[in-house]
N, C-alpha and C positions, 0 to 999 in steps of 0.2 A: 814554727807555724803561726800562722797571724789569726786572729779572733776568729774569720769568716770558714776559714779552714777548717779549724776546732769545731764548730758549728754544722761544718757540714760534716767531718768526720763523725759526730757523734749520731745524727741525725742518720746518718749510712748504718751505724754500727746497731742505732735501737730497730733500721728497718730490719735490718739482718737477723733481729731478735727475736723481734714478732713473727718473721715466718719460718725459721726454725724453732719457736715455742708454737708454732700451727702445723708443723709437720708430726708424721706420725712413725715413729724409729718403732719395725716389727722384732727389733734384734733386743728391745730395753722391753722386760718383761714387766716393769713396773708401768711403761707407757702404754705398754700395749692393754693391760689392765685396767688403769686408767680408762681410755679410748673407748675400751669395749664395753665398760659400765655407761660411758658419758652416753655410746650410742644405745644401747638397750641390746648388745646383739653378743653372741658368742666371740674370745679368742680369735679363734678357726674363721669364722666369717670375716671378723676384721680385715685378718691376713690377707682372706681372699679376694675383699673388696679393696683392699689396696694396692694389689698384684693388679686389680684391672684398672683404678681409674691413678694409681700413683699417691704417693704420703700425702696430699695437701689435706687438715682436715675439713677443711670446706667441701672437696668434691669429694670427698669420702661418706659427708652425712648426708648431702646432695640423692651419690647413690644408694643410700642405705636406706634414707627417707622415699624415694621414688617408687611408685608403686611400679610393680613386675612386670603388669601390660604396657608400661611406659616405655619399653625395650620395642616391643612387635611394633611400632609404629601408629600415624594418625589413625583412628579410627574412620573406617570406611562413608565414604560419601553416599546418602539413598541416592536412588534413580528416582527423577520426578517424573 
């Protein structure tokens, strides 16, 4: 393999790193501990919130930060 190669292999291999060190394994009870302190929330919640939005933990704090009403949608327009 020639320099540029090695270069990019390695540069593939740290991205591959970074977002399996961002995902969230509910089956690693040490991560998932982890997880649930980082976000303030139960276990059980955890689990639950990443049955809905999937392991990333970006969209995991996303939904776990978003407030509830942010689900029902814009808030309604007055009538002028």
């Amino acid at each position: 393999m020639g320099k540029k190669q090695d270069i990019a292999q390695r540069a593939a291999d740290e991205a591959r790193s970074f977002e399996e060190a961002r995902a969230i394994d509910v089956t690693n009870k040490r991560a998932v501990r982890f997880w649930a302190r980082r976000f303030g929330v139960s276990r059980r919640e955890l689990a639950d919130v990443v049955r809905q939005v999937g392991p990333n933990a970006t969209a995991v704090a996303l939904k776990i930060e978003a407030p509830n009403d942010a689900q029902a949608g814009p808030p309604a327009q007055p009538n002028p």
